[in-house]
C-alpha positions in Angstrom: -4.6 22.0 -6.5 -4.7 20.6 -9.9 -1.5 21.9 -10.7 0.1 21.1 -7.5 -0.8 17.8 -8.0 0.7 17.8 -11.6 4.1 19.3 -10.6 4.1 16.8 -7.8 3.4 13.9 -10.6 6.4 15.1 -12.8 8.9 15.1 -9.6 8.4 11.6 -9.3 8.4 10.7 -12.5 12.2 12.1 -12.3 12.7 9.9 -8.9 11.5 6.8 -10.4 13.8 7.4 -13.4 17.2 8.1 -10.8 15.8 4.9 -8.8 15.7 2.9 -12.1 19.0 3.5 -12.9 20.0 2.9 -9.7 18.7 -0.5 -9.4 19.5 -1.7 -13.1 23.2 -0.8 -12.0 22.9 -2.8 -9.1 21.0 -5.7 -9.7 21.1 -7.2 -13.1 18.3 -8.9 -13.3 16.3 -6.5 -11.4 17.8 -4.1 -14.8 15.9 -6.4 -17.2 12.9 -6.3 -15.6 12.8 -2.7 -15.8 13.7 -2.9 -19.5 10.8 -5.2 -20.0 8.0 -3.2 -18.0 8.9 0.3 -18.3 8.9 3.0 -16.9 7.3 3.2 -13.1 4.0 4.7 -13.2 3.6 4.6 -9.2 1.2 7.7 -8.3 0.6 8.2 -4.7 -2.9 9.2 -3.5 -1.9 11.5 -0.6 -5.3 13.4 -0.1 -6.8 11.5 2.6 -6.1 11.5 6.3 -4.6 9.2 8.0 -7.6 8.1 10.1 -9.9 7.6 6.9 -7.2 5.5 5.2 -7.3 3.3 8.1 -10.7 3.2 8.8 -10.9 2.1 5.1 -8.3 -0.8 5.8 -10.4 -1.9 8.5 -13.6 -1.9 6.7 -11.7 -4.2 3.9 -10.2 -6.7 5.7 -11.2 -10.0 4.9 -13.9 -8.9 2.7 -14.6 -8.0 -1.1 -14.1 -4.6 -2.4 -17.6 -3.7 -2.7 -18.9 -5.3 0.1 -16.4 -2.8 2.2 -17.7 0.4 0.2 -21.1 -0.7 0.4 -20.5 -0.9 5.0 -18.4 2.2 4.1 -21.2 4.4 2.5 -23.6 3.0 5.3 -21.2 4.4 8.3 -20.6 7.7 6.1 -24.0 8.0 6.0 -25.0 8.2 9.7 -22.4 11.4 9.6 -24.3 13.7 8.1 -22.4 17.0 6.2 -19.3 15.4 6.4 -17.0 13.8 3.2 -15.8 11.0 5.8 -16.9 10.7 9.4 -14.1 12.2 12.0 -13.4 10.3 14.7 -15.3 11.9 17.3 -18.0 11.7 15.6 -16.8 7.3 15.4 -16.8 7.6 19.0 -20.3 9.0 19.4 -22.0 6.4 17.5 -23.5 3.4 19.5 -22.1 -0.3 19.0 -25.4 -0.7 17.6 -25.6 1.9 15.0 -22.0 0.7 13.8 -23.3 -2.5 13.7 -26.4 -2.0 11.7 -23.7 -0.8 8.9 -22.4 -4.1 8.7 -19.4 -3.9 11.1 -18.6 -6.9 13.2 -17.7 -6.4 16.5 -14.0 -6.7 16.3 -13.9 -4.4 13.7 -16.2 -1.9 15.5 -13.3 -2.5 18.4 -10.8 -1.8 16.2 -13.0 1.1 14.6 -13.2 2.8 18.3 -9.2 2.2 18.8 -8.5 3.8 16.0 -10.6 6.9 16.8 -8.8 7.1 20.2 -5.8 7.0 19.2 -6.1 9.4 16.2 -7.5 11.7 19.4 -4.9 11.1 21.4 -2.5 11.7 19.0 -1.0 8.5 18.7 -2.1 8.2 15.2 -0.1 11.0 14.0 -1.3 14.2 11.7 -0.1 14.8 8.7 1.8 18.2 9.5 3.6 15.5 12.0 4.5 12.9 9.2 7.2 14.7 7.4 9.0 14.5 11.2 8.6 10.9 11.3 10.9 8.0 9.6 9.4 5.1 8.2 9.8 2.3 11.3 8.3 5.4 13.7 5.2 5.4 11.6 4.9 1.8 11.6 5.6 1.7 15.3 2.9 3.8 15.9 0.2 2.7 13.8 0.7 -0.9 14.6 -0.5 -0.2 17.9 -4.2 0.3 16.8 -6.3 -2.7 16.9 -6.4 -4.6 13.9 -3.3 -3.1 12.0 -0.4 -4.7 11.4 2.3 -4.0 9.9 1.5 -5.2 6.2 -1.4 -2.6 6.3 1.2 0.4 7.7 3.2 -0.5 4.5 1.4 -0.2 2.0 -0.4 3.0 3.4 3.2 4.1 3.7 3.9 3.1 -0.4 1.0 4.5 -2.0 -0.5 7.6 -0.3 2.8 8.8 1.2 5.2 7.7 -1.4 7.8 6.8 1.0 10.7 5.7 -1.9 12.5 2.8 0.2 9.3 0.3 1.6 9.7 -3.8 0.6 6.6 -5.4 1.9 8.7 -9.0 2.3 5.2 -10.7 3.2 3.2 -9.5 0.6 2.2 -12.3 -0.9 2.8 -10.6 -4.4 6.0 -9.3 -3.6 7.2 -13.1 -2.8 5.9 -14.3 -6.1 7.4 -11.8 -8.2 10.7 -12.2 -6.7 9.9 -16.0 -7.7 9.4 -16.0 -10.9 11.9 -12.7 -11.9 14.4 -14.8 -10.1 13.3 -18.2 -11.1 13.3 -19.8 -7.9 11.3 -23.0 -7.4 9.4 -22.4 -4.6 8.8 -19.1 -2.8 11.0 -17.3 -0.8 10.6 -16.7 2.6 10.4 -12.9 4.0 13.6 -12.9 5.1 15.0 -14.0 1.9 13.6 -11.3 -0.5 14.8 -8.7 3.0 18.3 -9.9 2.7 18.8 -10.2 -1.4 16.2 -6.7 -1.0 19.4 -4.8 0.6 20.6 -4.1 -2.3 18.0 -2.4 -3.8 18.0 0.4 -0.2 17.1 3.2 -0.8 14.8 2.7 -3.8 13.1 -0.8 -2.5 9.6 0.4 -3.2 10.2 1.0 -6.9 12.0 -2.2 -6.7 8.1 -3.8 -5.3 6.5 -2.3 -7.9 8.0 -4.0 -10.6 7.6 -7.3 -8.5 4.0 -6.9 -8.5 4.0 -5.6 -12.4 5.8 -8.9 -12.8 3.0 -10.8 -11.1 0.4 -9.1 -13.1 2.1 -9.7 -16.6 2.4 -13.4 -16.1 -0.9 -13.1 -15.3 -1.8 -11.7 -18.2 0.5 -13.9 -20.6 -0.6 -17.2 -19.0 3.2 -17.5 -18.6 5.9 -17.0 -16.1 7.9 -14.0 -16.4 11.5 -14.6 -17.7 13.9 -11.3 -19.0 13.4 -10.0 -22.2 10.2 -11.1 -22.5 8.3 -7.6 -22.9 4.9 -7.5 -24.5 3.0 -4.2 -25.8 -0.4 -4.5 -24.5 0.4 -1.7 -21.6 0.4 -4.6 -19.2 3.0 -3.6 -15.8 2.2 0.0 -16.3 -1.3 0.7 -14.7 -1.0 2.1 -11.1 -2.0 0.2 -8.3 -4.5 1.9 -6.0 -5.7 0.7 -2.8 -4.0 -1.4 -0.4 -5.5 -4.3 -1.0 -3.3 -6.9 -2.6 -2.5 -9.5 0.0 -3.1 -8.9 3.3 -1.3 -10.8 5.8 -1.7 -8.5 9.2 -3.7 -11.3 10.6 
């Protein structure tokens, strides 16, 4: 597995490099900031299911990270010799017993949806994924309770390393594209979609440097501007988790 894994890493690595090139050649700017962050150090996570990644998104919504693992470990623990409850085991527990875990009840709605679905096969498997484009995922998974399409995306970008996602309504994703191309206020969706054609078929290494812009201004106090690179490793760290800025609703 280990070595799977690393082979899997160093593939990649050599995709990110093409899609670097690619985008410097076509977008300027977009070049700079590449020059200034380095290389991408995206690293997918695609060990989970489906159903666990999105019972996970669910548990997070709209609450701190450890709040979520500490409802998570509470519902994990009323499944007994399993790593992560499956979901007929979801749909066995009572409302109450999913409550007592610190569920509310739309998320225990959602919670049962999802199960259903994952049984019904509308959530699909992942010998089914490789079948599946991106917008056929999305379409699917957006009709569970509580997932939207934010959610969909950025389980698509970073635990099945789909090479061409641009979350335009990720908040971070807006912001980055504001201050890379030092616009005064910050664009719309449909702006960053539009100027983000450019960038097809390698828009979500185009993302990631938005967000590694975000996160170096951040760390500088300062807005980003090109040829501005600093050495303290900051852009490079992998983001892990999908919860940046939600905006499913």
């Amino acid at each position: 597995m280990g070595n799977t894994i690393l082979v899997a890493d160093v593939t990649a690595m050599g995709e990110y490099r093409s899609a670097e090139e690619y985008l410097a050649r076509v977008d300027p700017v977009m070049g700079r900031l590449i020059r200034d962050i380095g290389p991408c150090t995206l690293i997918p996570q695609p060990r989970r299911s489906l159903f666990e990644s999105l019972v996970r998104a669910i548990a997070h919504q709209q609450l701190h990270a450890q709040a979520a693992e500490s409802i998570l470990r509470r519902l994990i623990a009323q499944c007994p010799g399993q790593r992560f409850p499956r979901p007929e085991q979801i749909l066995a527990l009572s409302e109450d017993v999913i409550r007592a875990a610190g569920f509310s009840r739309s998320k225990i709605a959602a919670l049962r949806d999802l199960a259903e679905k994952t049984v019904s096969g509308t959530v699909p498997a992942k010998r089914e994924l490789s079948y599946l484009d991106d917008e056929a995922i999305i379409e699917r998974l957006t009709t569970v309770r509580g997932i939207g399409r934010w959610t969909v995306e950025m389980l698509l970008i970073f635990q099945l390393g789909r090479p061409d996602i641009l979350p335009v309504t990720d908040f971070g994703v807006r912001n980055g594209f504001r201050l890379v191309y030092r616009r005064r206020i910050l664009p719309t969706p449909d702006c960053v979609r539009r100027y983000g054609e450019r960038w097809k078929p390698h828009r979500t290494v185009a993302a990631w440097y938005l967000w590694r812009a975000v996160d170096q201004a951040k760390q500088s106090g300062l807005p980003w501007r090109p040829g501005t690179r600093r050495d303290d490793g900051v852009g490079k760290a992998n983001v892990v988790g999908y919860g940046r800025t939600s905006v499913d609703g």
